[in-house]
C-alpha positions as MATLAB code, in Angstrom:
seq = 'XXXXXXXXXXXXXXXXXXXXXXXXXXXXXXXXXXXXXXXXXXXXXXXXXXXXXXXXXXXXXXXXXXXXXXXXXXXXXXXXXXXXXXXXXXXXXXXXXXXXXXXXXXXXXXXXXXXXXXXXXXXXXXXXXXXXXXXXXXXXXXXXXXXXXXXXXXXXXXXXXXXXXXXXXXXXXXXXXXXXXXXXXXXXXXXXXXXXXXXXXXXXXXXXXXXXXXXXXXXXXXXXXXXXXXXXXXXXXXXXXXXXXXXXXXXXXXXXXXXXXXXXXXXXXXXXXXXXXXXXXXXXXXXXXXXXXXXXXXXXXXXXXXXXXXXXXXXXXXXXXXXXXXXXXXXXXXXXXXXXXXXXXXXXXXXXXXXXXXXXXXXXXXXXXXXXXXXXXXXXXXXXXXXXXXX';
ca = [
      73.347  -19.989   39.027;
      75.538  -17.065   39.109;
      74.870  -16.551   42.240;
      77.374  -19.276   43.136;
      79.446  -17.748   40.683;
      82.520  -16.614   42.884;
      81.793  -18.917   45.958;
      84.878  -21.292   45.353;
      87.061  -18.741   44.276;
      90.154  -18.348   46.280;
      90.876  -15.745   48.433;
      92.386  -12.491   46.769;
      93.427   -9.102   47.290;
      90.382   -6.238   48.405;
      90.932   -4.837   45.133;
      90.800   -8.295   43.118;
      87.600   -8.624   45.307;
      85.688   -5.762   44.347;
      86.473   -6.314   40.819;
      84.874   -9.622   41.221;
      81.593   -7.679   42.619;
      81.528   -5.175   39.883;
      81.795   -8.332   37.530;
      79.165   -9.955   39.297;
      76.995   -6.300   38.623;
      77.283   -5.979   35.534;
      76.216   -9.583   34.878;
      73.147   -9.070   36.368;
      72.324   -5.917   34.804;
      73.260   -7.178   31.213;
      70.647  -10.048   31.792;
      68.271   -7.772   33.183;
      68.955   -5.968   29.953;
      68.722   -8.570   27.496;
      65.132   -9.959   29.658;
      63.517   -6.363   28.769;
      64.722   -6.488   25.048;
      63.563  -10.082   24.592;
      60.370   -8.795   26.308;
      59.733   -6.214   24.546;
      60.795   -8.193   20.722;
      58.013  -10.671   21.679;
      55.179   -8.339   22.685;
      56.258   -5.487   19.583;
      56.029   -9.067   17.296;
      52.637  -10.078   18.615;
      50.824   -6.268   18.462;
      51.928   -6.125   14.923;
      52.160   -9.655   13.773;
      55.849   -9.982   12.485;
      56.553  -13.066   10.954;
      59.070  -14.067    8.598;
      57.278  -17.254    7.451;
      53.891  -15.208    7.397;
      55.475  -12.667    4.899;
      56.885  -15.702    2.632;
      53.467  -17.013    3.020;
      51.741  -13.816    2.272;
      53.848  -12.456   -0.790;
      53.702  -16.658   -2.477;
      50.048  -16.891   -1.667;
      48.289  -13.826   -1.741;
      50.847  -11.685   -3.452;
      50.689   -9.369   -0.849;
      54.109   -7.707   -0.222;
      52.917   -5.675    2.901;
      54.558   -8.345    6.072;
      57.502   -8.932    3.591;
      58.104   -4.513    3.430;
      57.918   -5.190    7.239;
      60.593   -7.327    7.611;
      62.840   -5.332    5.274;
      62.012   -2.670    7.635;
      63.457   -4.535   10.488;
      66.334   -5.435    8.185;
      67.108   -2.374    7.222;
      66.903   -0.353   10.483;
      69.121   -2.894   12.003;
      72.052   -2.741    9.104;
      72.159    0.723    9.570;
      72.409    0.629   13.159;
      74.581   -1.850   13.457;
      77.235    0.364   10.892;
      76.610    3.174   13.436;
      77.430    0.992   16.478;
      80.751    0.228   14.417;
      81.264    4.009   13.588;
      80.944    4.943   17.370;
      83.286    2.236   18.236;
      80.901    0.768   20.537;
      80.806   -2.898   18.396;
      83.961   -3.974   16.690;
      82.804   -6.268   14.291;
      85.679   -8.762   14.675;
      84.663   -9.628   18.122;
      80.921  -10.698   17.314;
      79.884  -13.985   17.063;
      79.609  -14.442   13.038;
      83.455  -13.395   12.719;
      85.574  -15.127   10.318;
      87.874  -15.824    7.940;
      86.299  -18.098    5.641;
      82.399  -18.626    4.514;
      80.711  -21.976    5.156;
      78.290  -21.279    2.371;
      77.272  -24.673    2.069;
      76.452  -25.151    5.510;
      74.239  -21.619    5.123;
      72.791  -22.541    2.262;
      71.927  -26.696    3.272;
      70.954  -25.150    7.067;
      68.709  -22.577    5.810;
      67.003  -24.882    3.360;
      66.400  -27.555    6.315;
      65.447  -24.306    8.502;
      63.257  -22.782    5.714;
      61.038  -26.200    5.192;
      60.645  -26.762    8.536;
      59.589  -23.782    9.930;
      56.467  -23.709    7.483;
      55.733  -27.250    8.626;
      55.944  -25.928   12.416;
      53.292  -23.253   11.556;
      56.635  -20.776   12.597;
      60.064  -20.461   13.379;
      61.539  -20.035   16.609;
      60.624  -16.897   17.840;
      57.164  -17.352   16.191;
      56.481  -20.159   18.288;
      57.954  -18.687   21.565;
      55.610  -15.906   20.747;
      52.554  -18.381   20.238;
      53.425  -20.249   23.521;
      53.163  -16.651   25.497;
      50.134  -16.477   23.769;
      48.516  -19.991   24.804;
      49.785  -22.880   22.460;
      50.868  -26.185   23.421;
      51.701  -27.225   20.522;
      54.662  -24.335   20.451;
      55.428  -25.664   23.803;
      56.369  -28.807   21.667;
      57.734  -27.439   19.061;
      59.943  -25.321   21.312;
      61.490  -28.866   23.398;
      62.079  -30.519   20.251;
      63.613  -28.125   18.178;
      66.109  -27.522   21.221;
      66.912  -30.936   21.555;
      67.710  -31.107   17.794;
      69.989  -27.405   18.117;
      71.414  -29.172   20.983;
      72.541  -32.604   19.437;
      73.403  -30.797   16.309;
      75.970  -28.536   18.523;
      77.651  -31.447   20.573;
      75.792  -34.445   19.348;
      75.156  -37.035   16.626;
      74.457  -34.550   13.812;
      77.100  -32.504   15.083;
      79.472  -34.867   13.984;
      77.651  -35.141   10.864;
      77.472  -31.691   10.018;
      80.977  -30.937   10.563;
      82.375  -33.862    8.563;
      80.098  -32.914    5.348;
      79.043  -29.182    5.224;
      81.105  -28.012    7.661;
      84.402  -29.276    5.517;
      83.668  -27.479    2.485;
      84.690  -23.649    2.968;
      85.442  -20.613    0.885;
      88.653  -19.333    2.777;
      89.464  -15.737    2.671;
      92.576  -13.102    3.538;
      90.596  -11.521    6.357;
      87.488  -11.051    7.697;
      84.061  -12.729    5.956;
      82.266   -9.119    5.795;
      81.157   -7.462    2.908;
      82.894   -3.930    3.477;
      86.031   -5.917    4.450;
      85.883   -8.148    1.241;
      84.993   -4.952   -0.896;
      88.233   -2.948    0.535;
      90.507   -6.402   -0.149;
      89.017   -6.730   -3.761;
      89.246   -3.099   -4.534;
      92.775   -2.642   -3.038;
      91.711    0.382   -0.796;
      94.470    1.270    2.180;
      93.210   -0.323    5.624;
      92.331    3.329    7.075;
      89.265    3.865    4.716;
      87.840    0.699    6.008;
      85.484    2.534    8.775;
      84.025    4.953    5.815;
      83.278    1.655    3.970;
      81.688    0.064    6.752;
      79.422    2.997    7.688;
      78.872    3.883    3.887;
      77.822    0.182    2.931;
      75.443   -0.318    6.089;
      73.767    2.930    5.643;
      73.521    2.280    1.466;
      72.002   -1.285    1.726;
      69.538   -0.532    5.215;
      69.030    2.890    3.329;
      67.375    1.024    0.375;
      65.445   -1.543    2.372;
      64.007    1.078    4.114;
      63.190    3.111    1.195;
      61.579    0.304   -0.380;
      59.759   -0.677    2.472;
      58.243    2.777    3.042;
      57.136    3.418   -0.866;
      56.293    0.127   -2.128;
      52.594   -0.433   -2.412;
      49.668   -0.649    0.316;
      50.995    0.978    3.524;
      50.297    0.084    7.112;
      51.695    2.496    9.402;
      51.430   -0.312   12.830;
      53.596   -3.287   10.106;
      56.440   -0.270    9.292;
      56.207    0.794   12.771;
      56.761   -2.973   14.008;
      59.579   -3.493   11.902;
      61.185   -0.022   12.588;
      60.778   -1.582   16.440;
      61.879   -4.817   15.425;
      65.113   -3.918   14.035;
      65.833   -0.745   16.866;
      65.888   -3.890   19.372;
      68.212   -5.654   17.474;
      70.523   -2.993   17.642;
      69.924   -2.676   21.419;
      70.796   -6.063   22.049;
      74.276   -5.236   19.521;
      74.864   -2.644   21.859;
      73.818   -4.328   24.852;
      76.750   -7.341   24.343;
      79.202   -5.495   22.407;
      79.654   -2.177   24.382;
      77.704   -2.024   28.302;
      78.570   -5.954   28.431;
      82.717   -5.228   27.410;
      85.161   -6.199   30.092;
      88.506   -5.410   29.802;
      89.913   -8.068   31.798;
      88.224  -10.536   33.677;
      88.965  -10.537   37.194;
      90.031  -14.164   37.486;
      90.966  -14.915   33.925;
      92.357  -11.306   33.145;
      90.884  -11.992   29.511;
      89.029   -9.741   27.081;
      85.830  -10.962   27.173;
      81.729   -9.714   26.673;
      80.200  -10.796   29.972;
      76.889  -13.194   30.103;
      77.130  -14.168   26.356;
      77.465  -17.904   25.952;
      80.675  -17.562   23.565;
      82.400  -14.540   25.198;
      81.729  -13.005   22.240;
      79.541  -10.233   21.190;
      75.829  -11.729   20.429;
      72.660  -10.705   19.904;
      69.319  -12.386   19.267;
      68.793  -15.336   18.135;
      66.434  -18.663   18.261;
      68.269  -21.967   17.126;
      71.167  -22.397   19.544;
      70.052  -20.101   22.476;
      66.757  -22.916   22.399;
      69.634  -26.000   23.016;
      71.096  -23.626   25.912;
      67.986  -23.009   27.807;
      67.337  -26.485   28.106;
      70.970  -27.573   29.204;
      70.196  -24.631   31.952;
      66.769  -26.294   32.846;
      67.541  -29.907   32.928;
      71.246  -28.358   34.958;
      70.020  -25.894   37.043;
      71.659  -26.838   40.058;
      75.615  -27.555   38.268;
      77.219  -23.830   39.175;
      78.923  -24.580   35.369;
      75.386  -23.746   34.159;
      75.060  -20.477   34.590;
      72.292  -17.595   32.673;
      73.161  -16.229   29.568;
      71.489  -13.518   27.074;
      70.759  -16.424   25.388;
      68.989  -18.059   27.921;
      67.036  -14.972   29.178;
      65.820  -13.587   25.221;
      64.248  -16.753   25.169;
      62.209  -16.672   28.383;
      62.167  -12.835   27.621;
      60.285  -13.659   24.352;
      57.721  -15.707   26.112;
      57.400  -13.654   28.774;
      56.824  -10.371   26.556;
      54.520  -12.224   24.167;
      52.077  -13.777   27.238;
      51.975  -10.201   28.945;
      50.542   -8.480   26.004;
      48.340  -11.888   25.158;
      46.930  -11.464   28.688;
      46.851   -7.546   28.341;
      44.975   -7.775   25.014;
      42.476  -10.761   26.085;
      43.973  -12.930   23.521;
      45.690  -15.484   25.522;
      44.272  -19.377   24.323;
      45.043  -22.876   25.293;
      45.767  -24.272   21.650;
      46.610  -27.834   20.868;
      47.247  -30.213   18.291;
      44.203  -30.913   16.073;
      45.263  -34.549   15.306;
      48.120  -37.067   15.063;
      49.003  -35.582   11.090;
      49.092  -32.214   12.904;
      51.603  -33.606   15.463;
      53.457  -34.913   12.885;
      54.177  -32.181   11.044;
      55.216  -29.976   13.550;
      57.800  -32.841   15.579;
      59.285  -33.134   12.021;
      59.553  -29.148   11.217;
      61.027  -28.524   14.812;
      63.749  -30.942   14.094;
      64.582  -29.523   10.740;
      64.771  -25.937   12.283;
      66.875  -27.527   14.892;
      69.326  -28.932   12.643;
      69.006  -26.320   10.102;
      69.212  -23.310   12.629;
      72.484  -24.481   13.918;
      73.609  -25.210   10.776;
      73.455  -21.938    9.063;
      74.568  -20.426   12.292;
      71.245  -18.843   13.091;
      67.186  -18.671   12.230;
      64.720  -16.144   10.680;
      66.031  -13.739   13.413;
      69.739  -14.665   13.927;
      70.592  -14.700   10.656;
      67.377  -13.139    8.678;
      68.172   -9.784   10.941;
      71.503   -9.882   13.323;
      73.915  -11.493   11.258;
      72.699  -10.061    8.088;
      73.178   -7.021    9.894;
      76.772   -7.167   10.362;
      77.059   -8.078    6.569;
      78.409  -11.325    6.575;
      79.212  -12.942    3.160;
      77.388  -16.387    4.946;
      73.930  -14.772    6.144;
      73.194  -13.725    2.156;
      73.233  -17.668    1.163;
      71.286  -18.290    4.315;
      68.467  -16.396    4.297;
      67.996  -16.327    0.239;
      68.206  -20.629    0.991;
      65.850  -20.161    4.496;
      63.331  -18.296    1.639;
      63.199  -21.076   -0.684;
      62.976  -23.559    1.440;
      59.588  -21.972    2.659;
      58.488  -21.963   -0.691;
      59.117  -25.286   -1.657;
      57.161  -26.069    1.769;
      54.377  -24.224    1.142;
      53.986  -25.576   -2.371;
      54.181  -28.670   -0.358;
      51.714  -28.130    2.169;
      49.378  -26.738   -1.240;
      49.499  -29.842   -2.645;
      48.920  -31.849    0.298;
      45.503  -29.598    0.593;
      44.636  -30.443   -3.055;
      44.869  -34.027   -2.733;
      43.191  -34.271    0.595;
      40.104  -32.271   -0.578;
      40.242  -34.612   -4.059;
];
């Protein structure tokens, strides 16, 4: 689609043109980008099993901590880079797409709940089950349509309206941005100049201690610390990616400040609830020039695309389907939760559960901590269900 991008635009001056070109460039470069990050998240997440419902599961179950330690490996690596990226000046923080002046915490914490349950009753969340679809699985394939179409009417549709009249409406306003340096420095009455320190200070203290207590706490596995160290490092790419190669200036038609391919003209990175809607608006609209590709778009075909090469690589790729009509079931009702929930609480295991709670945002601490319990709850759900079955 963006190949039609410029082909009704009027004619302008040599200069104006070229401009146009080099916007065109680094379009296609910043998707071309974004593909190989996505690719590379999905096969990094198969090879070493990275799973934020699988280390709920495990650590609730089993009691073993070793997939959660993972995933606060991932967290922490991508706090800390992200407070670099701010440090450099190569992200500002105010441009990104969780920016605000006021927390919808009950949105996070109602949206994660919905998003929590339902992923366990999907057998995964979003990325999970664009990583099982590389790999072979119908039944993602399902999951994958509906959960879009519920991020997609929960954007613009029927429980978009409903969202925004109930949790939407009920906000904790603030004097400036919702980030937890920036609320620190306001409640502590420190001069605007020693913000940056507090930024880079806080980032590096809280991924610091993840990472510390990912690395020392109990059984090791050097491949799960070494997926999450991965895990996180791509984050941070794709933070980079939007926020400093994908910067323009001014826009040569609009003349506006803008991050190029990025669905809000903000700065992005990844995420599986809304960019799920998008990709299926850019399916079902391929051939409307108003539909063009965004990093959205792209990290999730990326994802797939990463996930089958290394199932096909690795021998592992299966045709998997649904073992009955309960099994069905189950997963058309946990896609729609994650749906609703994901766009909810502004993001899933991965949007909020690493790149928003990377940026420190007062909203993505409600979220995930609500995304967590509503696994549990599921999975002592999905226990009992066993129990009474087998009785």
């Amino acid at each position: 689609s963006y190949l039609f991008y410029f082909s009704n635009a009027p004619a302008r001056s040599l200069e104006s043109r070229m401009a146009s070109a080099d916007f065109h460039a680094l379009v296609t470069s910043t998707l071309a980008i974004a593909f190989a990050i996505s690719a590379l998240f999905g096969a990094v997440a198969r090879h070493t099993h990275f799973c934020t419902m699988g280390a709920i599961s495990d650590a609730v179950a089993l009691g073993d901590w070793l997939r959660m330690r993972q995933w606060a490996m991932a967290v922490g690596v991508a706090m800390c880079g992200f407070a670099v990226l701010v440090a450099m000046g190569w992200v500002d923080p105010a441009q990104t797409l969780y920016a605000s002046t006021s927390v919808l915490w009950l949105s996070a914490l109602v949206g994660g709940a919905l998003f929590g349950f339902g992923m366990v009753i999907a057998s995964g969340c979003g990325s999970k089950n664009l990583i099982r679809l590389g790999g072979g699985s119908l039944k993602s394939l399902v999951v994958f349509v509906v959960m879009g179409l519920a991020a997609f009417a929960t954007l613009k549709g029927i429980t978009a309206v409903l969202r925004v009249l109930t949790v939407d409406a009920v906000q904790w306003p603030l004097q400036g941005q919702a980030f937890l340096p920036d609320a620190l420095a306001r409640w502590s009455g420190l001069p605007v100049h020693a913000l940056p320190t507090l930024r880079l200070g806080t980032g590096l203290l809280l991924g610091g201690l993840l990472i510390a207590w990912a690395v020392a706490g109990g059984r090791r596995d050097a491949r799960s610390l070494l997926g999450g160290t991965g895990i996180g490092a791509l984050v941070v790419a794709a933070w980079w990616l939007s926020g400093h190669w994908a910067e323009v200036q001014e826009h040569p038609q609009t003349l506006e400040h803008m991050y190029a391919a990025t669905y809000t003209g903000r700065i992005e990175a990844l995420s599986f609830a809304a960019p799920l809607a998008h990709t299926l608006d850019w399916l079902l609209f391929f051939s409307d020039r108003n539909k063009v590709l965004t990093v959205g778009v792209v990290s999730v075909l990326g994802v797939i695309a990463g996930a089958a090469a290394h199932a096909l690589y690795t021998r592992e790729f299966r045709w998997q389907g649904f073992a009955n009509t309960d099994d069905l079931a189950h997963h058309l009702t946990g896609a729609a939760l994650m749906g609703v929930g994901g766009v909810t609480a502004m993001g899933c295991t991965i949007g909020q559960g690493l790149s928003a709670i990377s940026t420190l945002h007062l909203a993505s601490f409600p979220a995930v901590l609500a995304i967590i319990v509503g696994a549990v709850v599921a999975l002592r759900y999905q226990n009992r269900r066993i129990e009474r079955s087998v009785s």
